[in-house]
N, C-alpha and C positions, 0 to 999 in steps of 0.2 A: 517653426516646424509644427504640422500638424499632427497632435496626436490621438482624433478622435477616430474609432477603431473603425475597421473597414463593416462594410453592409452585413458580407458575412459572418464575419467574427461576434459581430453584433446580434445577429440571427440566431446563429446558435445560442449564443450565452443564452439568451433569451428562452429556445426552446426548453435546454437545459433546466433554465430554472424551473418551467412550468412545471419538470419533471416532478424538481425538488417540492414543489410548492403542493400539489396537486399529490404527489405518492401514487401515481403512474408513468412507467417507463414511457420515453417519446422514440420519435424514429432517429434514426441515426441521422450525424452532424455535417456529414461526409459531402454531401453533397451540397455543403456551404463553406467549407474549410478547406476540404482535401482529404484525403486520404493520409495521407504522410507527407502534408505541409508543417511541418516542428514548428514552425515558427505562430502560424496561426494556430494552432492544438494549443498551444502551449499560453496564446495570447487569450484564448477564449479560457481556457481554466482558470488566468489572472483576475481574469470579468468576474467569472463564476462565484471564483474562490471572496473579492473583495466585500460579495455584500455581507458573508458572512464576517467580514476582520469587521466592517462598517455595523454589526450589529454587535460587538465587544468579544466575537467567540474568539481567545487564546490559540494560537497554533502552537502545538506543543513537540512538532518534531515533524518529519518528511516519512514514506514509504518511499521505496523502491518496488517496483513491476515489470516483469515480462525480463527475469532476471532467467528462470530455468529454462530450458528446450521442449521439457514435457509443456507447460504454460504458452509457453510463444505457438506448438504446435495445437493445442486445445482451442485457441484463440486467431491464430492464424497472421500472426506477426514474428518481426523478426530482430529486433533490437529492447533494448530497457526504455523505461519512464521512471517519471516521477509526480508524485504529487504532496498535498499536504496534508498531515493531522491535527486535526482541531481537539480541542480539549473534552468536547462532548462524543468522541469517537471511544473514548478508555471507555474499559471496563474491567471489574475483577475476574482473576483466576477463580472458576467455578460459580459465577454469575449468571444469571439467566437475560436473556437480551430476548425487548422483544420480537418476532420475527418481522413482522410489520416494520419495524427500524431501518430495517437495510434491503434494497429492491433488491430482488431476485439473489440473494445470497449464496455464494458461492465460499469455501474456507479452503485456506491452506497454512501450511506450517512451515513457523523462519524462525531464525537467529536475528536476534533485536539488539539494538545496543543502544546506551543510555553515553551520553557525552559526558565528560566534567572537561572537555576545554573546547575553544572556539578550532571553527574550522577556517578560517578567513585571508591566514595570511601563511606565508611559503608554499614551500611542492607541492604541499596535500598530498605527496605518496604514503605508501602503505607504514611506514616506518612512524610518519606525523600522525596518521590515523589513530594506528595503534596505540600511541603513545594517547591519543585524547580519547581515548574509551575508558569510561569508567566500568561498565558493568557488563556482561553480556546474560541475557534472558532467553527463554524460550520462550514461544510468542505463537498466536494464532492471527493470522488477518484475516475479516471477515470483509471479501472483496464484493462489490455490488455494483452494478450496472445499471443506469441509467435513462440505458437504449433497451428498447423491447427485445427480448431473447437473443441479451447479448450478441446482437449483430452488430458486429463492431469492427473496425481498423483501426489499426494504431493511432488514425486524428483523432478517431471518436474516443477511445480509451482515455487520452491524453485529455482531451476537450474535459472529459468529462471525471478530473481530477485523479485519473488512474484509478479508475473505477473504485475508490476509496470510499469504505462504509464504516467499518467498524476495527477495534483491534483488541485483543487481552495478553497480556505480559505474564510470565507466570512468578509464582512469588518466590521461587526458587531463583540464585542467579550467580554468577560467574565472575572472576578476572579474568582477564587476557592471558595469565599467569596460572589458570588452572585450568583455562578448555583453549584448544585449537578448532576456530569455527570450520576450515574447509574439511577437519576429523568428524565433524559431527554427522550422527548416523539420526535419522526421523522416522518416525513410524505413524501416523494418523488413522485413527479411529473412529466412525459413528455407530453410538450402539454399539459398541463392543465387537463390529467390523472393522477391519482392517479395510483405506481407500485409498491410503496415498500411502508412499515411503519415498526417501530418499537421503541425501550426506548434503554438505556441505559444497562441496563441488558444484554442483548442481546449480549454486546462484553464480552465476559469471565467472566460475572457476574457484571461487573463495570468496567467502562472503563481504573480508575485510576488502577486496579491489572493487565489490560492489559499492562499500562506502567511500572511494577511492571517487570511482565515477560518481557519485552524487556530490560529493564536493564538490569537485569541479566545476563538473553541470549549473549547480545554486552560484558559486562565486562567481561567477562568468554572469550570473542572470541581477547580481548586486543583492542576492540573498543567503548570504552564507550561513551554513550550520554552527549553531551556538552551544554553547556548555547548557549542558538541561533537556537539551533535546531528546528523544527516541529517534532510534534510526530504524522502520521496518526493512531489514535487505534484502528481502526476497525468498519465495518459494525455495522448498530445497526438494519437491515432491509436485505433482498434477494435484490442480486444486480441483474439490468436489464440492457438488451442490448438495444445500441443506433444506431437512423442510421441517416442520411444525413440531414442536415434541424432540427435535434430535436433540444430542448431546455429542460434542466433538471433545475429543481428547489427544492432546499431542503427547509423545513421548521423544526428548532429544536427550540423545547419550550425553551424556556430562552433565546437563544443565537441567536435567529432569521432566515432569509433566505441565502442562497448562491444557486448561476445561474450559468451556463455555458451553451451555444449554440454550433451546431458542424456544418460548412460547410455544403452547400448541396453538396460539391464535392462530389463523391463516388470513386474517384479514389484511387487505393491502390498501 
């Protein structure tokens, strides 16, 4: 069986990288993949993602994307993804990132969940989820794109690791036994603006069916969620763009605040 990957899968990864390499956005992948080919999005982010496993960076957990209606309409799709986090993606609650670090930065606000058991084997319904969540955090993801002014479809999103940059956990955090994430109410700030809000509902109905679907999604792909992992599940609110100097501030009912600030640098 031949498994050397097709022209265009190969093409993209490629542009992709230059992205990475160079720290400017390329054009979109779409026009070598698909649009909403799952199979090749998905194969070109395997490409993408490997050189980084092949240079020792740690994957330390999964996101979920294009979980909320507000996000899917921002962006102009119409189903979830997924992609991966690396270990050089953390950062502290109340940390300053530089802006430079992640292209064209965009933030929103989720419900994170840290594993203490594997996801690998049985249903993987909402019953086994729950039971393998250790922690539940409030969380910012710092989403980034790739593609010049996020011009995107869901292949390019995918392609391009689920437009995954950045993430911060807040140091506050939860049992399953003291918060109900689809209760959870969000408020998002920059600068002491109010830009996003939203609850729980809002990721695929409840955040825990969000990580429902990504199990499945991974087991099915021979990559299943592990004890240790972060799970990002998804916007619970419209993600906004950030720029030089800002400071974002989440607020999730039960589970408290999480900050991140970004460089006045504007260099890219």
């Amino acid at each position: 069986m031949d498994n050397t990957p097709s022209t265009g899968i190969a093409e993209a990864a490629d542009r992709l990288r230059g992205a990475l390499r160079t720290g400017r956005p390329t054009t979109p992948v779409r026009d070598l993949i698909g649009s909403d080919d799952i199979s090749a999005a998905y194969a070109t982010q395997r490409l993408v993602n490997a050189d980084r496993l092949a240079a020792g960076v740690t994957v330390v957990g999964r996101k979920i994307g294009l979980t909320s209606p507000a996000v899917q309409r921002q962006l102009g799709v119409d189903r979830p993804d997924f992609g991966v986090l690396f270990e050089d993606m953390a950062y502290d609650d109340g940390a300053t990132i530089d802006f430079a670090q992640v292209m064209q930065p965009k933030v929103e606000a989720e419900v994170a969940f840290v594993l203490d058991a594997d996801l690998a084997e049985g249903p993987l319904d909402a019953a086994q989820v729950r039971a393998a969540i250790g922690r539940v955090h409030p969380a910012l993801e710092i989403c980034g794109s790739r593609i010049a002014n996020w011009d995107i479809t869901f292949g390019d999103t995918v392609a391009d690791n689920a437009s995954a940059g950045a993430y911060v956990l807040g140091t506050g955090h939860r049992s399953l036994d003291e918060v109900e994430p689809r209760e959870v109410t969000m408020r998002m700030t920059v600068d002491g603006t109010e830009v996003s809000s939203g609850d729980g509902t809002a990721c695929l109905g409840d955040p825990i069916e969000a990580v429902v679907w990504l199990a499945r999604q991974v087991r099915g792909l021979g990559a299943p969620l592990r004890a240790g992992e972060v799970v990002l599940s998804g916007a619970l609110g419209p993600m906004h763009a950030v720029g030089p100097g800002d400071t974002v501030t989440a607020t999730l009912s039960g589970l408290g605040e999480v900050t991140i600030g970004f460089s006045p640098s504007s260099a890219q």
